[in-house]
Structure formats: C-alpha cells, structure tokens
N, C-alpha and C positions, 0 to 999 in steps of 0.2 A: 330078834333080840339076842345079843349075848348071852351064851348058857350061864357064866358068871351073872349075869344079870336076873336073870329069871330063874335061877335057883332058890331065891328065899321067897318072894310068892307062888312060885309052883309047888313048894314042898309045905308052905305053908295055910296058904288058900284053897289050892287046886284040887289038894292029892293026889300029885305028878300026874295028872294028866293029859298036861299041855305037852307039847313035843317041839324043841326047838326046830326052826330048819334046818336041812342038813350040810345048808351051805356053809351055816354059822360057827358049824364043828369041824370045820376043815382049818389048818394054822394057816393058810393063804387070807382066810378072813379077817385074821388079828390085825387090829388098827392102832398105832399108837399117835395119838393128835399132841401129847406133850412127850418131853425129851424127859428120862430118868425112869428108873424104876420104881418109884413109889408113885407114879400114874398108870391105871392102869384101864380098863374098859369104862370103869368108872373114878371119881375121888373124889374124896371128903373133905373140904378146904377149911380153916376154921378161919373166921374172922369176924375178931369181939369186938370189933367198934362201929362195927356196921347197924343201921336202924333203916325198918321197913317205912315207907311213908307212900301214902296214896298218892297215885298220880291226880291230874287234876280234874278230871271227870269222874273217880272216886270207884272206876271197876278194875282197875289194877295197881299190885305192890310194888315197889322198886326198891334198892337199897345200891345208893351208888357208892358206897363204900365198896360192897362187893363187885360191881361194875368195873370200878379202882383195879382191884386187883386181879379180876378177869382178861382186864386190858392188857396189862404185865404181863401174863402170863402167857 
C-alpha cells in the first residue's frame, strides 16, 4: 500500500506498527494513473448528482452518475 495511503490508519488504528514495504518507498514506485497534479496515489472526486441504487439482485450499490464521470476521466 502507499505510505500516503496507510498513514491515517496506521497511526490511527494500529499504533504504527504496520511497516510499509520497502518497495513502496522507493520514487520508482510512484504511479500516476491520471494526468495533473491534484491526482495523486489517491483522490477525492465530488459528485452531487449521483444516487446509489441496488443492483437487481439487491447485494450490490451502483451510482452510474459516478460511473459517468469515471468514464471521462
């Protein structure tokens, strides 16, 4: 996992005692899957029109408005 990533439950669940790998902290690792700098190991997209709705066997959520703009993206 991304040290970014596993920084707020390791410091906040764990009491740092999980240890990233050491491949993960090397810059060779850094991945960027979207173009720009405000994406970064992770991101926080907002989109207010979107609504969850059961699929049609009723054990999974979908929201294809977010789908929408995943697509785009």
């Amino acid at each position: 996992m991304h040290p970014s990533i596993s920084q707020f439950p390791n410091s906040s669940f764990y009491r740092k005692q999980i240890c990233d790998a050491p491949d993960v902290k090397h810059k060779t690792y850094e991945k960027r899957y979207l173009p720009g700098r405000c994406f970064g190991p992770y991101s926080f997209i907002n989109v207010p029109l979107g609504k969850e709705e059961m699929d049609d066997v009723g054990h999974s959520r979908m929201n294809m408005v977010e789908v929408a703009l995943v697509m785009k993206i």
